[in-house]
N, C-alpha and C positions, 0 to 999 in steps of 0.2 A: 137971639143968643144961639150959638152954635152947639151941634147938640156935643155930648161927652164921647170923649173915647176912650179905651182901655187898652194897652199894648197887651198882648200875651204871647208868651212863646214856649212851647214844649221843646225838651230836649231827650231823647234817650242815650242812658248813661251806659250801661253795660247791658249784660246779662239778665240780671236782676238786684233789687236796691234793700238792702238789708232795713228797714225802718223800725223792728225792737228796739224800742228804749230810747227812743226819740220823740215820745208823748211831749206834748206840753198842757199848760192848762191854760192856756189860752187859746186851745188848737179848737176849730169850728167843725174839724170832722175826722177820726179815726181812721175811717180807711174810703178812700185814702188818707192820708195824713197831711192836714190843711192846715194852713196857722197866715197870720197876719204878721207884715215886719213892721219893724221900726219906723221905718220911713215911709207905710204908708199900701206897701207894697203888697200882694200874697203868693205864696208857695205851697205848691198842690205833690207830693214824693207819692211815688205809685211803687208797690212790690215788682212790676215787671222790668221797673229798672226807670221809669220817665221820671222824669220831672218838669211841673208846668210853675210858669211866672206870669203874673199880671202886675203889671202899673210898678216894673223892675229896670232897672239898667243893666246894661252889662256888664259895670263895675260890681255891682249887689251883686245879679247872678252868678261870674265867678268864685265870687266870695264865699256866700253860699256852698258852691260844687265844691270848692278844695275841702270846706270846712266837714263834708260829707265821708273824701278821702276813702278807708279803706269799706265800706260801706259800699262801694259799688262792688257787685261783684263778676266778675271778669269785662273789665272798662273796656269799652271801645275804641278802638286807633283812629275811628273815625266818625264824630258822632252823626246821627239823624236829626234833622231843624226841623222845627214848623214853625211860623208865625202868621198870625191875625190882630186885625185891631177890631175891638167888640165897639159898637157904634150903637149909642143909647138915644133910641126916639121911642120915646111912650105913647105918642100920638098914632103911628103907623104900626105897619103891620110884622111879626115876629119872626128872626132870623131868614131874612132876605142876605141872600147871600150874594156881595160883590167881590171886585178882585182884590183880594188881600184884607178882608173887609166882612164880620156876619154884623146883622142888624137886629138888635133887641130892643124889646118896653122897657125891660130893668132889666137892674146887675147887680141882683142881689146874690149871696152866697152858694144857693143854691142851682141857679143859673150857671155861676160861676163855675161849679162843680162839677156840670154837665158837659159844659165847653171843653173844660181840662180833661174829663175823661176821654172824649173824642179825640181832642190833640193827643191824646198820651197814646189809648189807640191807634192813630193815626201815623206818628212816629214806628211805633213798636212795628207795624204795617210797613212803614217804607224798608225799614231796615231789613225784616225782614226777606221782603222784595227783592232788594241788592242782593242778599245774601242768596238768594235762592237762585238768581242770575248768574253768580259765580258758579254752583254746582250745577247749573243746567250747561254753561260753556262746559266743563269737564264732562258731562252726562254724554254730551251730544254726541262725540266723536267715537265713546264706546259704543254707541246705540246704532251708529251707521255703521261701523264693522258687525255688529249682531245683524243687521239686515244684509247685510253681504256675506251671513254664515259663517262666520269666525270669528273668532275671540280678539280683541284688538291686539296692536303689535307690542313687544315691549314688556320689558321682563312682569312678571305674575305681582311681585310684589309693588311696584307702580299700581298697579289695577288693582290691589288688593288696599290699597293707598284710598283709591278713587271710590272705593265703594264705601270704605271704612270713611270718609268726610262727608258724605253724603246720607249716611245711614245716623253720624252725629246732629248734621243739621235738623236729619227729619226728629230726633229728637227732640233739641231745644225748641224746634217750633210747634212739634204735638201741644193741642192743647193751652198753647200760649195767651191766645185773645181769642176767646169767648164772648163772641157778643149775644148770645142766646143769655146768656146772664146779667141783668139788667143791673146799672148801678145803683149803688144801697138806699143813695139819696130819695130812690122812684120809688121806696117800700114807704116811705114817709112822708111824701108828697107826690101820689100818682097822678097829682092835674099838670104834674108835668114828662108826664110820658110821653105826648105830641107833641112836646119841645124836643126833647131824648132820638124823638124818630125823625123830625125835622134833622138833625143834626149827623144823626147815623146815613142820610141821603146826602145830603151836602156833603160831606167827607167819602160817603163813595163805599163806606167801612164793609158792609156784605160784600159784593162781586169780589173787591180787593180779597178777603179773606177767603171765598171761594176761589180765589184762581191759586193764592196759595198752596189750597189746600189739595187743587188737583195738578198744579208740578210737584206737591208733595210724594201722590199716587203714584208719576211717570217716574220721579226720584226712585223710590221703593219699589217699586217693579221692573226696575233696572237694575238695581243693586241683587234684587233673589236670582234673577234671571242669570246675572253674570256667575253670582256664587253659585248655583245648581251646576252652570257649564263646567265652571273650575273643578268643583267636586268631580262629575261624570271625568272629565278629561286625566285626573288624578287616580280615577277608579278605575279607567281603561290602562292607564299606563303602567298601578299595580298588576293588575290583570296579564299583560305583557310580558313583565320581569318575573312572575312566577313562572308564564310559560315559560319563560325561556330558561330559567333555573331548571327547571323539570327536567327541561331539553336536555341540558347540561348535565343533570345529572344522569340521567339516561347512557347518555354518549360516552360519560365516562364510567357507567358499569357495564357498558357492551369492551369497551376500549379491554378493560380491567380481564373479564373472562378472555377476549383474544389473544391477550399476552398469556396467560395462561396455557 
């Protein structure tokens, strides 16, 4: 008999996913907020905006998203994918991971919930990624005029543009995905916390979220770097028009006595 599969697939939806007042009482776990369909199928909604499907079609999943609507909050124009099929052998050995493919004993809820949080993790991570690629092409070209000793070319306000989207990014993604905070599932059943780390390696989730978090640093020490120059260059040019006011006034109280 061949052994079982499971489709899953994470999506992230926005920003983050409003989930008050979407309890059910047939839901297997609060947060995140888990529940079993009709058809057979489960849905994992995370606050950071993902949401994971197992053993769904795409017809269900859309269904699902619209039904969500304005609950996402600030939806994405273009969403982040992941998918795996969970491959159940109880005989062999736990989350061997192949291409497109991790390999589990069981697939039980718990397990289940582990998996989803990685994908959703995992997602929230790509997306991120993209997005931080975009602010680094804009980063870059100011960072080469600062190493050639000058402020890039191009009116203040473009620049002041580039610092101001790049100083929101590092917002929304301060603090995002924490993986030093283990999921809830591991307070209740710690025999599977070397499930939890198996899966945090297989997905890659630390380095990914350390490199993050140090284009985050180069973002942000771009961004003071540029605004300190703007200010200094804004302080010297007041600096200027007073002299020169002075000047001015001067020249016109000597002008003043020589008419005199």
């Amino acid at each position: 008999m061949p052994p079982a599969e499971v489709p899953m697939r994470a999506i992230q939806l926005g920003e983050t996913l409003d989930i008050k007042g979407l309890e059910r009482e047939d839901q297997f776990s609060a947060n995140p907020l888990a529940f079993r369909t009709a058809s057979g199928g489960t849905v994992v909604l995370f606050k950071s905006g993902a949401i994971v499907f197992a053993n769904m079609t795409p017809i269900e999943e859309e269904e699902l998203i619209r039904g969500l609507g304005a609950r996402i909050i600030d939806p994405l124009s273009e969403r982040e994918v992941e998918s795996t099929r969970i491959v159940v052998k109880p005989a062999d050995e736990e989350l061997i991971g192949t291409v497109g493919a991790l390999q589990v004993k069981a697939f039980d809820q718990n397990r289940l919930l582990l998996i989803a949080e990685a994908l959703a993790v995992s997602v929230a991570l790509a997306h991120d990624e993209r997005r931080i690629a975009r602010a680094f092409e804009r980063i870059e070209p100011v960072a080469t005029s600062l190493i050639k000793r000058r402020l890039p070319a191009g009116p203040k306000s473009a620049l002041l543009e580039q610092i101001g989207e790049a100083l929101l990014i590092q917002k929304r993604l301060a603090g995002r995905v924490d993986l030093d905070e283990k999921p809830d599932v591991l307070w209740d059943h710690p025999e599977l916390e070397r499930f939890w780390a198996k899966l945090v390696d297989e997905y890659d989730l630390p380095a990914r979220a350390r490199a993050i978090e140090r284009k985050l640093v180069v973002i942000r020490e771009t961004a003071d770097t540029i605004t300190d120059l703007i200010s200094t260059r804004t302080s010297h040019r007041l600096e200027w028009y007073i002299i020169i006011l002075i000047a001015i006034e001067i020249a016109l109280t000597l002008y003043g006595r020589l008419v005199k």
